[in-house]
C-alpha positions as CSV (number, residue, x, y, z in Angstrom):
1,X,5.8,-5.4,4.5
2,X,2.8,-5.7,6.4
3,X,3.1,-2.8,8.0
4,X,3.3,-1.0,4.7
5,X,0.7,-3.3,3.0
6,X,-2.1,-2.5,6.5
7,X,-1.2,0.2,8.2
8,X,0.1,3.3,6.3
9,X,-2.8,3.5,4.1
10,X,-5.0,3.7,7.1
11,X,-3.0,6.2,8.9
12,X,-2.7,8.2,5.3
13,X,-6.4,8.1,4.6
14,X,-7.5,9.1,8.3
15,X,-4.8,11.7,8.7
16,X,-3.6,9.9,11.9
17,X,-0.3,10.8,13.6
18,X,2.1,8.0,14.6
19,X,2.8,8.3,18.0
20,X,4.0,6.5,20.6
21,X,4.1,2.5,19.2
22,X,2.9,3.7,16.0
23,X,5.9,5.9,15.8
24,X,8.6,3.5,17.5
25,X,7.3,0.7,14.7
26,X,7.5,3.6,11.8
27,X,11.2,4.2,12.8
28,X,12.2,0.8,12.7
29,X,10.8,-0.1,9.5
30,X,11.9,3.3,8.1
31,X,15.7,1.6,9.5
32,X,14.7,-1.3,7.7
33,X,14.2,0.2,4.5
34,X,17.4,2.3,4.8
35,X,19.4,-1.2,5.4
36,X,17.6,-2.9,2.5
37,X,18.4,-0.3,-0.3
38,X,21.7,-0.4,1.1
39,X,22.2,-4.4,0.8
40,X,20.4,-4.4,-2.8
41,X,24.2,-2.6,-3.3
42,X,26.0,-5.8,-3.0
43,X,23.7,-8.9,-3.2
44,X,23.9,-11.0,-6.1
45,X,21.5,-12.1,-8.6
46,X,21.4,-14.5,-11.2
47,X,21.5,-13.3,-14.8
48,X,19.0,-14.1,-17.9
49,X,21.7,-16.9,-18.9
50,X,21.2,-18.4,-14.9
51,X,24.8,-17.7,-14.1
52,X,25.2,-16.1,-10.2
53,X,26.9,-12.5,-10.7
54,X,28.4,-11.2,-8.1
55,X,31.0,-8.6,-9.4
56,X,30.0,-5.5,-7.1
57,X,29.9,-2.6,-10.2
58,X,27.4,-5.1,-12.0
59,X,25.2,-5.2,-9.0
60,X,25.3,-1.6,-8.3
61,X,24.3,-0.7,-12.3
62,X,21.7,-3.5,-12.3
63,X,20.1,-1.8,-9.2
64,X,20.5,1.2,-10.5
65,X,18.9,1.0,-13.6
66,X,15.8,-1.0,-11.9
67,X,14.2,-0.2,-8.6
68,X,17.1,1.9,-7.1
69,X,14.9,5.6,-7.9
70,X,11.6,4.1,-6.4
71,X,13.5,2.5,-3.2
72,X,15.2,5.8,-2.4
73,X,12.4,8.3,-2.8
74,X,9.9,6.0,-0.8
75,X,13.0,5.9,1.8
76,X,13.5,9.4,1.5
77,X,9.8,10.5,2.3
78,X,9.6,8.1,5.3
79,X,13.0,10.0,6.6
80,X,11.2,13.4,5.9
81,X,8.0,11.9,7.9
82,X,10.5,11.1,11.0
83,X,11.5,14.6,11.2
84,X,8.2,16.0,10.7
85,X,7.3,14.4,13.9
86,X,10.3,16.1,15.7
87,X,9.2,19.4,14.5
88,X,6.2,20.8,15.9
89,X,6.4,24.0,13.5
90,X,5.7,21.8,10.4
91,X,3.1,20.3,11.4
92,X,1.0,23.2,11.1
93,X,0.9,23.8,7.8
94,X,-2.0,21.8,6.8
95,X,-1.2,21.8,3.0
96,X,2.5,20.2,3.4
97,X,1.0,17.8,5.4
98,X,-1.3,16.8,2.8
99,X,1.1,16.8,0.1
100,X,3.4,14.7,2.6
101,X,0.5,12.4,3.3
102,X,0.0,11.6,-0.1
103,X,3.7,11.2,-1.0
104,X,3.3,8.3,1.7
105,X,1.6,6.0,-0.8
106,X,4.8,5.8,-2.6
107,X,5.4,3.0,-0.4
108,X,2.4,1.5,-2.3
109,X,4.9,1.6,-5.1
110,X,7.4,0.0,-3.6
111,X,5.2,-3.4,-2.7
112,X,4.9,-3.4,-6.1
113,X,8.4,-3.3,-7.2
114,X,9.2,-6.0,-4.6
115,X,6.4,-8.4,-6.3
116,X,8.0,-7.3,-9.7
117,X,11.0,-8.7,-8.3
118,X,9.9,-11.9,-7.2
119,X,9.9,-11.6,-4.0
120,X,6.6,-13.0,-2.9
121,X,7.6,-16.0,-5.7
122,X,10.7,-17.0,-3.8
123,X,8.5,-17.3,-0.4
124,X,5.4,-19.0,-2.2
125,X,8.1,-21.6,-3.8
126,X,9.7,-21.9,-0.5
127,X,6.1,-22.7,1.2
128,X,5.3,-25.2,-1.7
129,X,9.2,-26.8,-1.0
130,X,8.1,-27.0,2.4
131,X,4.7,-28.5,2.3
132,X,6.4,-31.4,0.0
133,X,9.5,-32.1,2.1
134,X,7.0,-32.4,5.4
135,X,4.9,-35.2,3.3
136,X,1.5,-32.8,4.2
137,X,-0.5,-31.5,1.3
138,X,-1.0,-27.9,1.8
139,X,-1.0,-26.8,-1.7
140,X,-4.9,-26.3,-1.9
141,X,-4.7,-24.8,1.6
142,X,-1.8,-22.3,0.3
143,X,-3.5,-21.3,-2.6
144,X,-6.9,-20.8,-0.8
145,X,-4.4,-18.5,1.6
146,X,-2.8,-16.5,-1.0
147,X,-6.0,-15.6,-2.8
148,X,-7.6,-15.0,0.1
149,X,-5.1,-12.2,1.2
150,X,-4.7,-10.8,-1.9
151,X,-8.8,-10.5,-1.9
152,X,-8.3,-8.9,1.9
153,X,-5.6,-6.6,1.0
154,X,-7.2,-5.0,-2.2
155,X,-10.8,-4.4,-0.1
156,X,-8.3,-2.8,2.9
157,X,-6.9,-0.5,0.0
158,X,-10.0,0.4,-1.9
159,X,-12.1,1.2,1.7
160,X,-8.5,3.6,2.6
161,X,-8.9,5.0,-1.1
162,X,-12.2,5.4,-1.1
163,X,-12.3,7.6,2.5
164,X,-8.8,9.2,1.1
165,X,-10.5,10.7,-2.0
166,X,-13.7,11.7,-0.2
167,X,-11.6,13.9,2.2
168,X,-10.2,15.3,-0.8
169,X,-13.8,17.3,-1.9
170,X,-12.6,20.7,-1.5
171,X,-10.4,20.3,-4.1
172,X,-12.7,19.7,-7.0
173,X,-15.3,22.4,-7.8
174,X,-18.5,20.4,-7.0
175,X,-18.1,20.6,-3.3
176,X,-20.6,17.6,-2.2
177,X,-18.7,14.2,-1.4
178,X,-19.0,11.2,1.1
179,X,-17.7,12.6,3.7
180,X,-20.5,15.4,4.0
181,X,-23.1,12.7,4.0
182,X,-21.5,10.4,6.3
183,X,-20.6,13.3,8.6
184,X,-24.2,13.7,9.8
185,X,-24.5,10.5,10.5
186,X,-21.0,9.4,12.6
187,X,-17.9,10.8,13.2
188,X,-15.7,10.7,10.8
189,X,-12.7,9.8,12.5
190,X,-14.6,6.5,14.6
191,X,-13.9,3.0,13.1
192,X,-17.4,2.4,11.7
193,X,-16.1,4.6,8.7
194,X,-13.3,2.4,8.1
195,X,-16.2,-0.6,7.9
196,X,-18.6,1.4,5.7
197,X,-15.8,1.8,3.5
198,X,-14.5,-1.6,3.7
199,X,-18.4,-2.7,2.4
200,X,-18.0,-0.1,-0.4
201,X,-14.6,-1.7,-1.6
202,X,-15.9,-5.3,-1.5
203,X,-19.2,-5.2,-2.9
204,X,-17.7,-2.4,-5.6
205,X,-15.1,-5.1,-6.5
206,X,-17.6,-8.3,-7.1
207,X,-20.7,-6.3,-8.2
208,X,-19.9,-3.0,-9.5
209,X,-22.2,-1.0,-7.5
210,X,-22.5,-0.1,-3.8
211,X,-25.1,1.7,-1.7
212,X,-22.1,4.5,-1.7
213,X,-22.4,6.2,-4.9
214,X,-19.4,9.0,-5.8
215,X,-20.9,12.8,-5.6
216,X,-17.8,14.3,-7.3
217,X,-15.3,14.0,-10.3
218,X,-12.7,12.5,-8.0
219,X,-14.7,10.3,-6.2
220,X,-16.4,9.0,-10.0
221,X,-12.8,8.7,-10.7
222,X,-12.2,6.2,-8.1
223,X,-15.6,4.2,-8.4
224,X,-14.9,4.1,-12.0
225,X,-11.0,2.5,-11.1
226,X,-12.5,0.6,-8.9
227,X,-15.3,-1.5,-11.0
228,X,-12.6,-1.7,-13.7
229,X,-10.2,-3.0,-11.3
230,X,-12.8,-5.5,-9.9
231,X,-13.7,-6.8,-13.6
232,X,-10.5,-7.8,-14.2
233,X,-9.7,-9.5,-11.1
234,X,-12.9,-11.2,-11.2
235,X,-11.9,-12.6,-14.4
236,X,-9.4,-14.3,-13.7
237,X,-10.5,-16.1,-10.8
């Protein structure tokens, strides 16, 4: 999950290859993956009345009828990434690649499904559990934790969306964009972009404007996403 939640959208929005650990690490979560839509097959679950079912055709409908599609076209597209990276002719068509590289953030989608499920409940209850049984306060701690990555996380996505969507310029008809004005001061591919973009996410999110304004529809587009997103989340702090 972290590696889903951190990495991908940086290596989506910087157009950077896996190799070597990169790579090895994308394979075994791409295993993972595999496994888990597997399991979600035959592990039971606890109905609406809080009865355990574990009859195997319920389990498969249920899974079917919920999270199944997302799971297996986010599992699919990492499978077509491992190939990709075994066939040198593919990854010269540039356009594929982009297509593919957007297709990636599907595994965006599938954090989501997993915090639909209740999966980051069941861990946060299990912390809170655990903080009790050891006699140790920690609930102000936890919850100082848990805002404080979900804070981290949604600056880490808006500075990879913001860098995405300004490398996406010559597909809008106004041509300027971020990246043209940034290019003649740094490289575009050096960290320091990743940092100007991380200040455009946060100070976007708590105040709405940034000393990066958008020079195109799409780029407006995501500013305008952006400030909604951060009103809301402000809100209910």
């Amino acid at each position: 999950l972290l590696y889903d939640t951190l990495v991908i959208p940086y290596l989506v929005a910087w157009e950077i290859r896996p190799e070597g650990a990169l790579y090895t690490v994308n394979l075994i979560t791409t295993v993972f993956w595999s496994c888990e839509l597997c399991l979600n097959f035959v592990i039971s679950f606890y109905d609406s009345q809080g009865e355990l079912v574990s009859n195997p055709r319920a389990i498969a409908m249920r899974y079917i009828r919920t999270w199944f599609l997302i799971d297996f076209l986010a599992t699919l597209i990492d499978w077509i990434g491992v190939i990709i990276e075994l066939l040198p002719a593919l990854q010269k068509q540039a356009g594929f690649l982009r297509l593919f590289r957007f297709a990636k953030l599907g595994r965006i989608v599938r954090l989501v499904a997993k915090l639909r499920s209740g999966l980051f409940q069941r861990v946060e209850r299990f912390l809170f559990r655990l903080s009790r049984d050891s006699g140790i306060n920690l609930e102000f701690f936890l919850k100082a934790l848990k805002l404080a990555t979900v804070v981290v996380t949604m600056a880490h996505w808006g500075a990879c969306f913001w860098f995405l969507f300004g490398g996406a310029h010559d597909l809008v008809s106004e041509g300027d964009s971020w990246h043209l004005h940034l290019s003649d001061e740094m490289d575009l591919q050096s960290f320091k972009t990743y940092v100007y973009g991380l200040y455009w996410a946060v100070s976007t999110m708590f105040s709405g404007n940034s000393f990066l304004r958008p020079s195109n529809s799409l780029e407006f587009m995501c500013s305008q996403f952006y400030i909604i997103f951060g009103a809301l989340f402000v809100s209910l702090l």
